[in-house]
N, C-alpha and C positions, 0 to 999 in steps of 0.2 A: 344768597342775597336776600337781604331783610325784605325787600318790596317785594320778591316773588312767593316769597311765604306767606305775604299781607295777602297778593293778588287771588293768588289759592284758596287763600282761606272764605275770601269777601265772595267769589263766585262758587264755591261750595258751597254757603250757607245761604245767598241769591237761590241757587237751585231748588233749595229746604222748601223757601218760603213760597207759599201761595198768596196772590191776589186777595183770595179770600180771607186768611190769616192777615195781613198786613191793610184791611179794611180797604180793599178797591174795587171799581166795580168790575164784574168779569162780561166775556160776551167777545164774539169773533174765534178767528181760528187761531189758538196758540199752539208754538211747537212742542213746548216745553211746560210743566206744571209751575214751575216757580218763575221770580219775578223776570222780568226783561231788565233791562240797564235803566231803559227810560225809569221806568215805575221807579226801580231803587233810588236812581236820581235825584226824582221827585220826593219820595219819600224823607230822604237825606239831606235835599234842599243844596246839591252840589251838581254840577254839570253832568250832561252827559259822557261826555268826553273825557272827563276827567276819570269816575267811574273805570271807561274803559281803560286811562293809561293805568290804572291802579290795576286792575285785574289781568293785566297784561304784563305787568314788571315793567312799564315805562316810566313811572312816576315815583320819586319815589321821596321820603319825610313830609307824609299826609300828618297833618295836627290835629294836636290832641281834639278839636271840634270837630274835624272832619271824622277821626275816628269814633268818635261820641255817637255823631248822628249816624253812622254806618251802623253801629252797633243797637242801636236801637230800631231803628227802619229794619235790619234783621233779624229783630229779639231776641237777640244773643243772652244766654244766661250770663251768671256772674262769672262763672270760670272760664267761657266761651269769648264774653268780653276780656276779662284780662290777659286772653291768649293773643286777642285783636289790637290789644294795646303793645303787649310785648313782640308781634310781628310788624311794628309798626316802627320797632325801633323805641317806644316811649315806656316810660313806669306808669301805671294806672295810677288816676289821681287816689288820694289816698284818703286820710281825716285832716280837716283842716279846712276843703276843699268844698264849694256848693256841690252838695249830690245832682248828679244828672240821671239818676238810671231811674228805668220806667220799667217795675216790676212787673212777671207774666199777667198779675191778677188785674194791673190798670191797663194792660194792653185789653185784655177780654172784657174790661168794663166799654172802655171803648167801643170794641168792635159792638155791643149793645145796643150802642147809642149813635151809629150810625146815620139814623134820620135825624137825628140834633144837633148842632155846630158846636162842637169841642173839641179846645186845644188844651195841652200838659204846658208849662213853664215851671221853671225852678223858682229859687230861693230870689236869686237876681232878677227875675222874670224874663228869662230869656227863654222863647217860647223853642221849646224841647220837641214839640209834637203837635199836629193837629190832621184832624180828620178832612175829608173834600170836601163836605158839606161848610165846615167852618172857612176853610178854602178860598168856598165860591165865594160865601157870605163878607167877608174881611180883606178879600183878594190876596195874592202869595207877598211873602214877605222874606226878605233876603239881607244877606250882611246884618249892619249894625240893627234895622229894623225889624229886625226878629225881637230884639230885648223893646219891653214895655216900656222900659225907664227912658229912653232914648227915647222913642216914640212920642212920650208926654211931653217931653222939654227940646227936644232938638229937630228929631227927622219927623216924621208924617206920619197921623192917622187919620186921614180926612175923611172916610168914609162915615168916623161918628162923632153924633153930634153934641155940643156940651155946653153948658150955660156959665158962666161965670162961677155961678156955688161950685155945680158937678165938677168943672176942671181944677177947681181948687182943693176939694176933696181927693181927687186922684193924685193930684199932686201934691201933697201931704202924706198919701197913703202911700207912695211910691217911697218919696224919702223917707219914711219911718221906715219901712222895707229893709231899704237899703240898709240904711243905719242898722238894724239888728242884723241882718246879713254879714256885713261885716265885723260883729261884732264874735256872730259866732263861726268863722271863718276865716282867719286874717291867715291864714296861709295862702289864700285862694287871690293868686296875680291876676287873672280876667277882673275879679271883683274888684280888686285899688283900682287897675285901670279904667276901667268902666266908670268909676266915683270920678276918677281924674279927670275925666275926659267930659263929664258931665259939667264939674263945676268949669272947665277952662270954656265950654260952649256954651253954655245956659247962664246968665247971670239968676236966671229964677231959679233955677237950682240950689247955685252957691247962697242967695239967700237963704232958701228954704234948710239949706242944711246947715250950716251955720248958728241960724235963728232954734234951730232944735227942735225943729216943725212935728207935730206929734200926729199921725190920723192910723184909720183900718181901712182896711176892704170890706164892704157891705152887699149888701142883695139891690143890685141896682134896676130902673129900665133905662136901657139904651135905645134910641134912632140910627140905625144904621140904614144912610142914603145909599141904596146899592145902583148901579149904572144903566142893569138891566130890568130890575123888576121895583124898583123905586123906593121909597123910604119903608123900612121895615122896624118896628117897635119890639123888643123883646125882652126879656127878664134876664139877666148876668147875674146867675149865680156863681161865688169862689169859692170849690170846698178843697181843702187840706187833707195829704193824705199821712197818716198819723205816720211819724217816724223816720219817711223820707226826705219831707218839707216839700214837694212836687205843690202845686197848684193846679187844680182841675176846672176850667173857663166850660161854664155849658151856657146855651144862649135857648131858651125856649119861650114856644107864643103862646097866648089862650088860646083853646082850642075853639074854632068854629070862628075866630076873628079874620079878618080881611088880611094880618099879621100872617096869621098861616097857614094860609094861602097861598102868602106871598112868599114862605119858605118852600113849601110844596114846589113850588113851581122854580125856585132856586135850585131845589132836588133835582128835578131836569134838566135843568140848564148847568148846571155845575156835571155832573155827569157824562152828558153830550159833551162839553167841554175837554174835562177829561179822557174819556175814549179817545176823541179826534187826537 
């Protein structure tokens, strides 16, 4: 049965991974070197429970997103993932289709960058990956509110803050996005969808795209109000990783500023969080 080859496979390669490989923090008594269910969970942005009915043969035509994030949150190579797709019951997305895979070398840049709040999103900006520190700082984000584009025009990013130019700029930059997204993509069904669904919920969208709205992503500073340690000022840099089209979100403060300080101390409390 296709689920129990999936299940096998997804808690074999759980075992592989360490805490420390997969950027988490370690500390307490583990029985085992590789992840727990929870961690993976987390990592994949899927239940715990669910997790387990996968790795158990209870569950079974997990989707092509579920197996995406599996496959990343365990590093899977490229042959390791198309084994994960084909135990899944699925064909690995192919050409045509936005890349989602986060090669070993951005996984190690990552784990680098550890003390700085970054997250991976793709072409669509549907964010692919992000560290705890970024985590703490932006709070977790689930369903449609993973993708950026939604965020700007439909669902919630309240934590930051924007003035009439900035959110016009972003949402510019978004549709432009898009727009060549699709353009160099059109095999890719999440992508229509996601356009679909934008212009049927957002009239600021369907203007904006319609109207042929042209903008970029720039080097910004962002205010991010956070709940516990209060407004935090920081630099948003977007760099590109050549040839995958991945987007790489880093958020960093002047050093010695009251900013970060206020990340430091997000350091521990994101953390403490985590553990608990």
């Amino acid at each position: 049965m296709a689920s129990t080859e999936f299940g096998r496979a997804v808690r074999h390669w759980r075992d592989r991974v360490s805490p420390e490989a997969a950027g988490l923090p370690t500390g307490g008594h583990r029985r085992a070197a590789g992840l727990r269910r929870e961690e993976l969970a987390m990592l994949a942005g899927i239940s715990v429970d669910y997790v387990t009915r996968l790795e158990q043969g209870r569950a079974a035509n997990p989707s092509e997103q579920v197996v995406e994030a599996l496959g990343r949150a365990l590093r899977l190579s490229p042959a390791e993932r198309e084994h994960l797709f084909h135990a899944a019951g699925l064909v690995p997305p192919g050409r045509g289709t936005v890349p989602a895979y986060i090669t070993p070398s951005v996984h190690r840049m990552l784990d680098r960058l550890s003390g700085t709040p970054v997250a991976v999103s793709d072409a669509s900006w549907t964010l692919l990956l992000a560290n705890p520190l970024y985590t703490a700082l932006m709070g977790e984000r689930n369903g449609r509110d993973r993708n950026g584009a939604w965020r700007a025009f439909v669902g919630s990013d309240a934590r930051v803050r924007h003035t009439s130019q900035s959110r016009l700029a972003l949402e510019s930059a978004v549709v432009a996005d898009l727009r060549a997204a699709a353009r160099r993509y059109p095999a890719d069904r999440r992508l229509r969808h996601l356009i679909t669904e934008l212009r049927a919920n957002s009239d600021r969208f369907a203007e904006l795209w319609d109207s042929g709205a042209v903008g970029r992503h720039e080097a910004s500073r962002k205010t991010i109000d956070h709940p516990h340690v209060g407004a935090v000022t920081l630099d948003c840099d977007v760099l590109s990783v050549a040839g995958s089209e991945l987007r790489i979100l880093i958020y960093t403060a002047e050093p010695g500023s009251q900013d970060a300080e206020r990340l430091e101390l997000l350091k521990v409390l994101g953390t403490q969080t985590l553990v608990g």
